[in-house]
Residue, then its C-alpha position, 0 to 999 in steps of 0.5 A: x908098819x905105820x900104825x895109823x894104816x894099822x889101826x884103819x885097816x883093824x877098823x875096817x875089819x872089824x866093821x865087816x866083821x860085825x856087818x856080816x855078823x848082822x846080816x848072816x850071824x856067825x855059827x860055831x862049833x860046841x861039843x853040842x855040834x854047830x851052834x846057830x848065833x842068831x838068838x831069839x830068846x823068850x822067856x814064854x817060849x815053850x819048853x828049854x829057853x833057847x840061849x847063845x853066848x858069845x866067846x872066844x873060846x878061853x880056859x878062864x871060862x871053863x864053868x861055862x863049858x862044865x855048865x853044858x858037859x854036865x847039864x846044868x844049862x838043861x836043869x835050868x830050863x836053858x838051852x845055851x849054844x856058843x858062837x865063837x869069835x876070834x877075840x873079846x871085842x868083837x865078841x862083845x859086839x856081837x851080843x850087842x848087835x843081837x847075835x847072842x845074849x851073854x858074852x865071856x870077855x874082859x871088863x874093858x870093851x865093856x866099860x868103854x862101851x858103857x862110857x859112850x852109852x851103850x848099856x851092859x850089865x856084868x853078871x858074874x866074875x869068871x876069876x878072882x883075879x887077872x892071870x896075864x903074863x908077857x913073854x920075850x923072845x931069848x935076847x929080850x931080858x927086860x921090857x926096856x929091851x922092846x924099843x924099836x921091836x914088834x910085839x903081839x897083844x890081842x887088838x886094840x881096845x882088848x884086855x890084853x892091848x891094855x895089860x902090855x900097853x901099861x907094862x910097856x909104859x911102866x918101863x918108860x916106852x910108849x906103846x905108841x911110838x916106841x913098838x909096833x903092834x901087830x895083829x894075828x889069832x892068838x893061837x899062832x903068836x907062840x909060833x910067831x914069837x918063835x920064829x922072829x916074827x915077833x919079840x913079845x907076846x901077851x900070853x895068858x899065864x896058863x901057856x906056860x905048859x906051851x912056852x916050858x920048852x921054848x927058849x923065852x923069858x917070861x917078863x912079866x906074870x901076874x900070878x906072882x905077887x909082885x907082879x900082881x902088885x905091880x902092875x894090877x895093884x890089887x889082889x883082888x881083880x876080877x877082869x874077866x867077866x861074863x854080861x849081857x845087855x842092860x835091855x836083856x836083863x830088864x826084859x828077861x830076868x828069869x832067864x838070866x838068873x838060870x844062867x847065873x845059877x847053872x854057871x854057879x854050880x858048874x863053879x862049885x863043881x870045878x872047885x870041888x873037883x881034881x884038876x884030872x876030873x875037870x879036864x876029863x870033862x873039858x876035853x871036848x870042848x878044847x880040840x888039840x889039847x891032851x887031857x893032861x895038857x888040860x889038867x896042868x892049865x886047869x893047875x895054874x887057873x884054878x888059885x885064881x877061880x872064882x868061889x862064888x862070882x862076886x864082883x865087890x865095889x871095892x874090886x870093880x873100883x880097883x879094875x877101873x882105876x887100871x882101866x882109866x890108867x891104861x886110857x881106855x875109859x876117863x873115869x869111874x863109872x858107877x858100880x851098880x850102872x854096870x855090875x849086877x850082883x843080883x843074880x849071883x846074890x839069889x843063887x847064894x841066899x837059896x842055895 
């Protein structure tokens, strides 16, 4: 597979993706039924303010899944719906082209987005730090072993691109002559690994209660000190973030403050509840999952949870510093011309 077809091919689609989002909006199923993606929020508008979100459906976020199952969304005059897509970017892009208002991501496509103008403001921190991993088929017992292989990492310019393009360059390879990168849901890379398809895949750690049976080797895990260390080089990473556009937040300050306060207390509820309690109310919302599959990830996730959602400079500097070494970004962008810590500071101070 040539790579530079590759990527013109990802390119394309991913311009199609977004024309027909624009043209037709993109609808998804939540456990409130299907979900419209074309949002036309005012802040006048009489009773619940209407609200989208686009996601990509991920456990990282469970406190905006909690916020809806125990209507906090409601008790803060908001009616959210979520639009799904099928990874962060695209996502991103689709609040930006005016299908919804806040989008769950990683920091990445955000901060790359802010290099080259178009304006975001991230609102709230989902995890305290990053929980990636990399897993390898049998025969690959290190990451050197890679060279020459084909290898899953969400697309280009994703978080997860990022995070196995640093690890790959960490063991001396270059992620793009010595690995071919191939592009496929997220869901079907287990099986794809599993059958030959691939050699190596980014996984988020919690797929450990997926991969436990499976004859691979976990290469890399960053919910390991020294895997943090290594390759984050902070403990404290907050990547995975919830944003909206720098215009809706000038425009609708109200509403984005009720967002932050419903996803705050659906926050305070995960971390003052069991595991067994959270999935029971997640369930819904993660069709094809047990609700003891649900509770053994929530297990994993919930070390790294966010107590409050607060992204300090010092964090965001040290997220940064890995984004620029992963050249998706050439330098440090301001603190406060992308990181909004307002809302997560009211909710705090009147709590």
């Amino acid at each position: 597979m040539k790579k530079n077809i590759g990527r013109r091919i990802m390119a394309l689609a991913l311009m199609l993706l977004m024309t027909l989002a624009t043209v037709t909006g993109c609808g998804s199923k939540s456990a409130g039924g299907t979900s419209s993606a074309k949002s036309k929020t005012s802040e006048k508008s009489a009773g619940l303010t209407k609200v989208t979100v686009s996601e990509f459906r991920n456990l990282s976020w469970c406190a905006a899944y909690v916020a809806a199952a125990n209507g906090y969304y409601k008790d803060e005059g908001l009616d959210v719906k979520f639009a799904m897509y099928n990874d962060g970017p695209v996502a991103f892009q689709g609040m930006h082209g005016g299908d919804s208002d806040f989008c769950l991501l990683s920091q990445e496509p955000v901060l790359k987005a802010e290099e080259e103008g178009l304006k975001s403001k991230i609102i709230y921190t989902a995890l305290d730090t990053r929980l990636y991993g990399f897993v390898g088929a049998a025969n690959i017992k290190e990451v050197r072993d890679l060279k020459g292989k084909t290898i899953f990492a969400g697309m280009q310019g994703s978080a997860p691109y990022s995070f196995v393009s640093a690890i790959l360059r960490n063991a001396g390879l270059d992620p793009e002559k010595d690995v071919t990168f191939v592009n496929m849901d997220y869901s079907a890379s287990m099986t794809a690994l599993k059958k030959g398809q691939i050699q190596a895949s980014y996984i988020n750690v919690d797929n450990r209660v997926e991969i436990k049976n499976m004859d691979v080797n976990m290469l890399v895990d960053t919910s390991q000190k020294a895997d943090a260390q290594k390759y984050l080089k902070s403990k404290e990473f907050p990547g995975e973030i919830i944003c909206t556009t720098a215009k809706f937040a000038k425009e609708n300050p109200k509403t984005v403050q009720a967002f932050v306060n419903a996803i705050s207390r659906a926050t305070e509820w995960i971390n003052s509840h069991s595991s067994a309690e959270t999935a029971k109310v997640l369930k819904p919302y993660f069709n094809g999952m047990t609700e003891n599959v649900l509770r053994q990830k929530i297990e994993i996730l919930k070390p790294a949870l966010t107590k409050t959602g607060f992204i300090s400079e010092n964090a965001e500097k040290c997220v940064q510093e890995f984004v620029i070494n992963c050249g998706t970004i050439k330098k440090q962008i301001p603190y406060r011309d992308v990181v909004d810590m307002t809302y997560v500071n009211h909710y705090q101070k009147n709590r």
